[in-house]
N, C-alpha and C positions, 0 to 999 in steps of 0.2 A: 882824395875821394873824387873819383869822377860823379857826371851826370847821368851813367846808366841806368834803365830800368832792375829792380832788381831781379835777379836770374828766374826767378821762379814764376813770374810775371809774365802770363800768355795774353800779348793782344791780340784776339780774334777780329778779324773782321766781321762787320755785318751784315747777316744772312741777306741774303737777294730774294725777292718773293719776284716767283714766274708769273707769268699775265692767266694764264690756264692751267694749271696744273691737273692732271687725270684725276678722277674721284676716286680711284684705287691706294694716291700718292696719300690718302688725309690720316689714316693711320699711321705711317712712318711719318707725316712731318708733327703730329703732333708727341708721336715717341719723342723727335728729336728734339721737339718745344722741350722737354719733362725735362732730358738729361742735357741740355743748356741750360736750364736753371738749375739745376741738380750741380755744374760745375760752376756757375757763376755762385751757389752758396757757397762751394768749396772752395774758392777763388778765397772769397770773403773774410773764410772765417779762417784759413793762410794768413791772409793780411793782417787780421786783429791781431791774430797770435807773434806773429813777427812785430808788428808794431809795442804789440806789449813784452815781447821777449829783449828787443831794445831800449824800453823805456827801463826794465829792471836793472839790464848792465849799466846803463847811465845811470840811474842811483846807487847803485853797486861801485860806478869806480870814485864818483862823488864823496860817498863815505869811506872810502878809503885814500884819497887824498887829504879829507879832512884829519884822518886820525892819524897818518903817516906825520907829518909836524907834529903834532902833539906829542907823539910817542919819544921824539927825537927831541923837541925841549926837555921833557919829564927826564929823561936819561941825560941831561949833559946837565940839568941841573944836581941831579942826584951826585954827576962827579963832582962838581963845584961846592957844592953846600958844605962838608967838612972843614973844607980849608980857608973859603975863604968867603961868608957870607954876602962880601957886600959886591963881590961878583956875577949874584944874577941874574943881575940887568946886561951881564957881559956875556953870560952864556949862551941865551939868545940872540941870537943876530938878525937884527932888524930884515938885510937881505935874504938872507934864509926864509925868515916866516913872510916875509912878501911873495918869496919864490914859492914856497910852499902854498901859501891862500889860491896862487893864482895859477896851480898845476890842476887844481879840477874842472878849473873853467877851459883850462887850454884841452883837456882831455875831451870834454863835454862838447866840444865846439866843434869837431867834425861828426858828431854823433848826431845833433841838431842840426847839423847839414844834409847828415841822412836822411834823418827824418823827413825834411821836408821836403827832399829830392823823390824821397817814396811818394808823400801824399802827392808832388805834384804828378807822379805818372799812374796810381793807385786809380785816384777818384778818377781821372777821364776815361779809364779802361773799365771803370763800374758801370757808370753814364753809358758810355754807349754799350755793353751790354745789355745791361735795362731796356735801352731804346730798341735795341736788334730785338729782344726779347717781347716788347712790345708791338712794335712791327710785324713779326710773325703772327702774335694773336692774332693783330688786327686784320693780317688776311683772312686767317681762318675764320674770322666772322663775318667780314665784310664783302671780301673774296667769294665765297659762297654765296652769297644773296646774290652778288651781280653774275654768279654762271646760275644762276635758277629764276632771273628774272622773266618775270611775263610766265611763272608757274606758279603753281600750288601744290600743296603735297601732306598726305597724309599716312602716317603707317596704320599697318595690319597684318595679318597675315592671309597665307592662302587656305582656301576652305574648298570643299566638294559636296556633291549634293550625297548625304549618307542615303543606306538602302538598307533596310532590314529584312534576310531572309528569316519566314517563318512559318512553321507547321499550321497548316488548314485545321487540321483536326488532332485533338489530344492525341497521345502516342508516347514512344519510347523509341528515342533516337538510338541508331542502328550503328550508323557511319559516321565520320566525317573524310571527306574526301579530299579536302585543301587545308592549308595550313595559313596560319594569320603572313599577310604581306603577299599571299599569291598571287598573280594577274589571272582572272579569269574572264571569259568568254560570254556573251550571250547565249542561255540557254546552256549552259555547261555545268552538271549536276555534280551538286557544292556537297549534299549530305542525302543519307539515306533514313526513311522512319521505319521502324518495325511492322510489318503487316501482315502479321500472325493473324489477328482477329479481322481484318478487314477480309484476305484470302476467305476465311470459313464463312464470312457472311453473302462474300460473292456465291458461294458454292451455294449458300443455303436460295440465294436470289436464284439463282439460272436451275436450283430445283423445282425454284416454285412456279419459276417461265414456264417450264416443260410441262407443270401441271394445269396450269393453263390453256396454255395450247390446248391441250389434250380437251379440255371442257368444251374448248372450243368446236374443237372436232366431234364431239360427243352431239353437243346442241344442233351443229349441224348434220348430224343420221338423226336424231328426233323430229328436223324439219322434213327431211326426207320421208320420213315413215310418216308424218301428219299430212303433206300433200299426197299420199297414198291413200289415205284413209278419207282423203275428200273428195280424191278421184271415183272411190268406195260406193262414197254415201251419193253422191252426183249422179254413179250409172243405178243404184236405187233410187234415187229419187225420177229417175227419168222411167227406169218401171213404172211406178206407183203411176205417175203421169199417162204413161200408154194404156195402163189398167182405167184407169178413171176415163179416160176416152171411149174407151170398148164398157164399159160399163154402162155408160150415158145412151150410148147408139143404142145398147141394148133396150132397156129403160125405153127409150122413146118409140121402137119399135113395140116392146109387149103392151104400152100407154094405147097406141096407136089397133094395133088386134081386140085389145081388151075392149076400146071403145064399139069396135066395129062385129064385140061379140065372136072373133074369130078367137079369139083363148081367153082362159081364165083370168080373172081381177086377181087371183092369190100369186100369179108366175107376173105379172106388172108392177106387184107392190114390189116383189122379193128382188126385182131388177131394179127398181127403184133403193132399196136397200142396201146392194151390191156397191151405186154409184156413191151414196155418201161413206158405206166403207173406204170406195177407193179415192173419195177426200180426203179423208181422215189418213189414210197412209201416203197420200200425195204432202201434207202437212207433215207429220213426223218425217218425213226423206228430206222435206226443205229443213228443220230445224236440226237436221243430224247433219246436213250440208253447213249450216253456218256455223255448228259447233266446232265443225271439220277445220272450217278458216279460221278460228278464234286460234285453236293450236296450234296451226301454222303459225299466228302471229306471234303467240307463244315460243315456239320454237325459234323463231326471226329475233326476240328480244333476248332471249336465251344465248342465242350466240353472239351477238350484241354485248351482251355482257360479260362473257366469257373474252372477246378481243379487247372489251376494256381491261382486265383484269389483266391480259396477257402487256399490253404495251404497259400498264401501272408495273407490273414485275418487271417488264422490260427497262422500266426508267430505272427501276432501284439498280438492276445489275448494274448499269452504264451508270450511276450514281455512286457504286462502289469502286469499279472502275475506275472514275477518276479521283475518288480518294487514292485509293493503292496507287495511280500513278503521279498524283500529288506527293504521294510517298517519298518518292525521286526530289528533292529539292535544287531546284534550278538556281541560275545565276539570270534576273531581268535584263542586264544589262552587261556591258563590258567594264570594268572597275578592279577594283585589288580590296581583299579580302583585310579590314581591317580588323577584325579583332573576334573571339571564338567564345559565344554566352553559354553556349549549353558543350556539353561532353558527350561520347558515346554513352551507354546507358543511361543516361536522365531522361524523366518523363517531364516533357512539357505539354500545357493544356493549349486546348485551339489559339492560335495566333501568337503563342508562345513563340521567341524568338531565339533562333539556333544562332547563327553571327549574323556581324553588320558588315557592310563595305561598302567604299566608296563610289560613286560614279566617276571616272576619270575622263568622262567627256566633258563634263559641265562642272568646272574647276575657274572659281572667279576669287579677287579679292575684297574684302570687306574693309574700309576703312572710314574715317570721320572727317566731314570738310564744315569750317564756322557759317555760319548767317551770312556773313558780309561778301560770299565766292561762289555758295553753292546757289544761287540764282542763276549765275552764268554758266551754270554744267546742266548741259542738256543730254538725252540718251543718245549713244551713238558717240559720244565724245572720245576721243583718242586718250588714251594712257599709256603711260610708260612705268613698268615694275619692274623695279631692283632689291632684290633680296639680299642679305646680310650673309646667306653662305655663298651667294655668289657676285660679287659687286658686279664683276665684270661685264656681267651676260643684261642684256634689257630685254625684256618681257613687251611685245605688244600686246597692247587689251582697247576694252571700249568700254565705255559706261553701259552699263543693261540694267540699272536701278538705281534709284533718287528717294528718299525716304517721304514722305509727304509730309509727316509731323518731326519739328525741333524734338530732341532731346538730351539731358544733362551731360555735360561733359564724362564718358568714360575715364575711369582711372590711367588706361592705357595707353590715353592718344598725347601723342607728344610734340608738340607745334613747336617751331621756331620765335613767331611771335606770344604776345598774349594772350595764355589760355583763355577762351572763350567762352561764355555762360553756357550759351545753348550750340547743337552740335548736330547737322544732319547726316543718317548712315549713305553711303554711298559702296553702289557696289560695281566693280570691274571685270567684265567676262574675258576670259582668253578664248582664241579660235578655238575651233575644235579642230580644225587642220591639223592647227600646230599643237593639239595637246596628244592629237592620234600621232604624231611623228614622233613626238618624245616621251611616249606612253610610260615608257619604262623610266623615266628618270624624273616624271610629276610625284611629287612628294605633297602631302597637304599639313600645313600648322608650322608652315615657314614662315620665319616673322620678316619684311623688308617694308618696303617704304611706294607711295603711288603718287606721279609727280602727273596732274592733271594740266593741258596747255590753256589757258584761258582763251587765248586768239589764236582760231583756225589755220588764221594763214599763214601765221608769224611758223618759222622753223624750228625743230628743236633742236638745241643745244649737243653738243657735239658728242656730252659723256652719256645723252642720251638717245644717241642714233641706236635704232637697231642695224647690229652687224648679221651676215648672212653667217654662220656656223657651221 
């Protein structure tokens, strides 16, 4: 029996742990952690079985050594016994059953040589297994801290500022124009509302403009025909006035004769008489004069009223107006249509909301940093995001939010170290440069990971440069 290992008996060497290994490598080295131990049980439970499938035949030739003599005394006394009883102390031979006792030990003794030529090559190829196996974890744990040193990091996902498009005014949606996942446009008309009954109420507004107007116009030929009628009563009153002149002269003349006996006292009174007549109608011209101007003013207020009336219709048309062109449902912003509330034919009431979508310019991460880090993050801080579909690619961002108040650990935040009681939200903006140049390919409710630099000056780590793309 040689010293060899036995055949089946793979010494591996132990694995080499690299000083940097890329953060895309931690998935295959920790596959190959699995199935390293995955062979080193199989290794294992080989050896038990071979060690126990040796220890059976060494019992196995043992009790067949022992019954082989036996069998061969029992038989040779069997020939002896007839003839000659006191022969079988003679049948047995001393040599023989010596020889025989000592054939299982002789048998046994390279068998127990094996054995222990096994365990001596078995156990140190387990050992260092183990150790390689250990080894490996202990990159994977420790290895990692010292490429992320001088950082912090917390996952999340990626989020968008949502928008909800929605009808002004109850209605019954018409259209829809986009389909969930579209990239749409500022100002780019997402759905349409029914404007059956809006149409008929413009029509009934721009009837009732027209009737306006028209008052309007009305009131002004009323003003027209009242400063007529006061131009009227102005050139009677300015008679009446010439008459009461000529009456007076008269009057003082017949006063004057009558005194001096050159006419009658009866033609003196009567021209005295004449003059307060042409009072009295000098008065009625003034009072038909100022009735004249009251209607004008009349008139002035009338149309007054009637241009109010007209611009009140006039709001309601352009009031209707922009409902029916509210009808049109726009997109505020530039974004992708995420998801579709209402269908063609549903009536939704004012503010009812047809779909939602994303703003794809203001696209930030939300994640969770402990007590003991998030005093050192200031706004404006440098981030770097790596997401789980894409390891590869690093995400520039900045801090653009800091929560003011602690609060309890999220289910969902997953630390390295010890979870920590209390937990403040921190959020990470991406450019908007860079979100307009990869418009098409920002996806929102990506879950990755946000490795925050604690020291400005210090560099980041190599798996976390951004590459140009």
């Amino acid at each position: 029996m040689t010293n060899e290992p036995h055949p089946e008996t793979k010494v591996e060497p132990m694995p080499k742990a690299t000083a940097a290994p890329p953060s895309d490598l931690t998935p295959q080295i920790v596959k190959r952690v699995h199935e390293f131990y995955e062979e080193l049980g199989r290794e294992n439970v080989r050896a038990v079985e071979d060690l126990e499938k040796e220890k059976r035949e060494t019992r196995k030739d043992e009790d067949e050594a022992k019954t082989e003599p036996k069998l061969e005394a029992t038989a040779e006394a069997k020939k002896t016994m007839p003839k000659e009883p006191q022969s079988e102390a003679k049948a047995i031979d001393p040599k023989q059953t010596a020889k025989a006792e000592t054939k299982p030990e002789a048998t046994a003794a390279p068998k127990r040589a094996m054995t222990k030529q096994w365990k001596k090559w078995v156990i140190p190829v387990i050992v260092i297994l183990i150790l390689g196996g250990l080894g490996v974890a202990a990159w994977q744990i420790f290895g990692k801290d010292d490429k992320n040193k001088g950082l912090v990091s917390g996952n999340g996902r990626i989020e968008a500022v949502e928008i909800d498009v929605a009808a002004r005014t109850p209605g019954r949606v018409k259209d829809i124009l986009v389909r969930e996942g579209d990239l749409v446009a500022a100002g780019q008309v997402v759905a349409l509302m029914d404007t059956e009954v809006l149409d008929a109420q413009h029509r009934q507004a721009e009837a009732q403009l027209k009737q306006a107007q028209s008052e309007v116009e009305t009131s002004r030929s009323q003003l027209v025909q009242r400063g007529s009628e006061k131009e009227a009563v102005l050139a009677l009153l300015k008679q009446r006035e010439a008459e009461l002149s000529v009456a007076r002269k008269r009057a003082f003349r017949s006063l004057t004769l009558a005194s001096e006996a050159a006419t009658s006292q009866q033609e003196a009174d009567d021209d005295s008489a004449r003059v307060e007549s042409a009072i009295a109608a000098v008065s009625a011209a003034r009072a038909q004069f100022a009735a004249a101007g009251a209607t004008i003013v009349t008139a002035q207020a009338e149309i007054a009223g009637a241009q109010s009336g007209v611009e009140a219709t006039r709001a309601t048309v352009e009031r209707i107006q922009a409902d029916i062109k509210d009808s049109a449902l726009k997109s505020p912003r530039d974004g992708r249509v995420q998801y579709l509330v209402a269908q063609p034919g549903e009536v939704v009431g004012g503010g009812g909301r047809v779909l939602s979508m994303v703003d794809l310019s203001d696209v930030y991460m939300t994640f969770f940093l402990p007590t003991a880090v998030v005093g050192r993050v200031a706004l404006g801080t440098e981030v770097r995001l790596v997401l789980d579909a894409a390891p590869k690619y690093v995400i520039p961002a900045r801090v653009s939010f800091v929560a003011d108040v602690a609060q309890f650990t999220p289910k969902t935040v997953e630390t390295a170290s010890e979870r920590q009681k209390l937990m403040f939200r921190v959020r990470a903006q991406i450019p908007p440069d860079l979100l307009k140049k990869y418009i098409t390919q920002v996806k929102t409710g990506l879950p990755g990971m946000a490795y925050v630099r604690l020291d400005s000056k210090a560099e980041w780590p190599a798996h976390l440069q951004v590459k140009a793309q």
